[in-house]
C-alpha positions as CSV (number, residue, x, y, z in Angstrom):
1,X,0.0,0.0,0.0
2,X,2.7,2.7,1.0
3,X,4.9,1.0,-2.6
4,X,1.8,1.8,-4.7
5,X,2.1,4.4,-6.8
6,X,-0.9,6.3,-8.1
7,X,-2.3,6.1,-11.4
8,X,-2.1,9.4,-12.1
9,X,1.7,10.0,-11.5
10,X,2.8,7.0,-13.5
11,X,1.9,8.6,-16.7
12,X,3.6,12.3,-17.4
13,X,0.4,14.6,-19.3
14,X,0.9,14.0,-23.3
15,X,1.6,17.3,-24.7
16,X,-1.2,19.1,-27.1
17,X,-1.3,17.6,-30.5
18,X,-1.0,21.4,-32.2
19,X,1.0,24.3,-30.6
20,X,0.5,28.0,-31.8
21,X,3.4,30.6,-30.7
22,X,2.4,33.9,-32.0
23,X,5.8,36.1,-31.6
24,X,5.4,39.7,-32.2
25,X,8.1,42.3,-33.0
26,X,8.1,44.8,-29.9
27,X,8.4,48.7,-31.2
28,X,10.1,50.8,-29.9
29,X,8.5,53.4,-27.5
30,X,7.6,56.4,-28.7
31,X,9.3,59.8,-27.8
32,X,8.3,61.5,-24.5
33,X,9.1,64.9,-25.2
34,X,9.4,65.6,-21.4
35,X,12.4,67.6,-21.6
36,X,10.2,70.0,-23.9
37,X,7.0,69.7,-21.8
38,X,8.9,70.8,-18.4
39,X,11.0,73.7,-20.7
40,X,7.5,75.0,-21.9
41,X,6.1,74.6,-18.1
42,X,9.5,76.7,-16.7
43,X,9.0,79.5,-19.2
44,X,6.2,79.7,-21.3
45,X,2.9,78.8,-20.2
46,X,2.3,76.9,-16.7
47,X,-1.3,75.5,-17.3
48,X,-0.6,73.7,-20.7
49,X,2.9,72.8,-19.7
50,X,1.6,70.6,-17.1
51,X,-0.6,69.0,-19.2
52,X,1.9,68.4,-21.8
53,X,4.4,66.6,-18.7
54,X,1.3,65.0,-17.1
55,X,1.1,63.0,-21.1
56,X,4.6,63.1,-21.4
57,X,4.9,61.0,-18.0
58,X,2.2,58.3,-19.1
59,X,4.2,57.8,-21.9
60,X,6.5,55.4,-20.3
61,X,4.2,53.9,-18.4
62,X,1.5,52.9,-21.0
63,X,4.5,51.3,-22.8
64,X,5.6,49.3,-20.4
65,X,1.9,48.0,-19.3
66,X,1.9,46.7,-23.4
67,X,-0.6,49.6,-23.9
68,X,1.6,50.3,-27.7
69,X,-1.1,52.5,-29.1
70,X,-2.3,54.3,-25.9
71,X,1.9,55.5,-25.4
72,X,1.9,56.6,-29.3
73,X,-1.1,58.8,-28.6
74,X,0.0,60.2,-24.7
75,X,3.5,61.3,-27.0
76,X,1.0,62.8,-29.7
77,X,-0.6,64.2,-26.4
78,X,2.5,65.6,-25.2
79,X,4.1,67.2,-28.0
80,X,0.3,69.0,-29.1
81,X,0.0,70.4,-25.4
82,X,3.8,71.6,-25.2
83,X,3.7,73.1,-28.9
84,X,0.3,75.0,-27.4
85,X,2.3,76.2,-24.3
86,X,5.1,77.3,-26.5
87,X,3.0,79.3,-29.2
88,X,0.7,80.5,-26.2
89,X,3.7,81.4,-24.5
90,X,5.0,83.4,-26.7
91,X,2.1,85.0,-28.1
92,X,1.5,86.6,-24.6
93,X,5.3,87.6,-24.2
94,X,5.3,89.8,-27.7
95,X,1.7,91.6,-26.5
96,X,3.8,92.2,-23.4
97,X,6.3,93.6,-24.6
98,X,4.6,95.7,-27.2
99,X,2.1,97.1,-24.5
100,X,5.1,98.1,-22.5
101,X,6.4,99.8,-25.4
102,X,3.7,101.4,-26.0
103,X,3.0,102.5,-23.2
104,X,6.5,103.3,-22.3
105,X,6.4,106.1,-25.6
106,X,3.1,107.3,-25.1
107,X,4.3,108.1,-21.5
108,X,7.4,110.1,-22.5
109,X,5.8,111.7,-25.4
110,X,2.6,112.9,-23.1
111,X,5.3,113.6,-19.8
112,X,8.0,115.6,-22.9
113,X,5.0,117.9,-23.8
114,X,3.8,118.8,-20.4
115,X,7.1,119.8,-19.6
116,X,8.2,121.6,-22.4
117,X,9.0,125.1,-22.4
118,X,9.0,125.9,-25.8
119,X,6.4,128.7,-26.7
């Protein structure tokens, strides 16, 4: 009784009669664009810079999860967002700087002829 060996183990499990490997070619992962995303966040426009390094960071990690498709479109995410920050950014720095101009000769013109003393 303790000799006996049970039917089960004498036998080793006969492999399937058809085996399918499906191998497929990994790409490679899609550009972050962080370094641009945190450059457009430093200097250009806060609001859409973090939303372009908020994409830029899921970039990684949707890769490595397998998630190919949804890392291509958080880099697509990242670049559109940090592009807007960039234009927006500097958009708003030329009106700046052509309001202060502005301002700055209408200010010496008006404060020239108030104190002239020509008459």
């Amino acid at each position: 009784m303790i000799n006996e060996v049970p039917e089960y183990a004498a036998s080793p499990p006969k492999p399937p009669a058809h085996t399918t490997v499906i191998v497929r070619q990994a790409s490679p992962m899609p550009d972050q664009h962080l370094i641009l995303a945190i450059f457009v966040t430093i200097f250009c426009c806060l609001p859409f810079g973090l939303v372009a390094v908020i994409k830029a960071s899921n970039v990684k990690s949707r890769y490595s999860a397998g998630d190919e498709a949804g890392a291509e479109a958080a880099s697509r995410g990242a670049k559109k967002w940090a592009t807007l920050a960039l234009v927006t950014g500097l958009i708003v720095n030329i009106l700046v700087i052509i309001a202060i101009l502005v301002y700055y000769f209408l200010f010496i013109k008006a404060v020239t002829e108030a104190f002239s003393f020509d008459d």
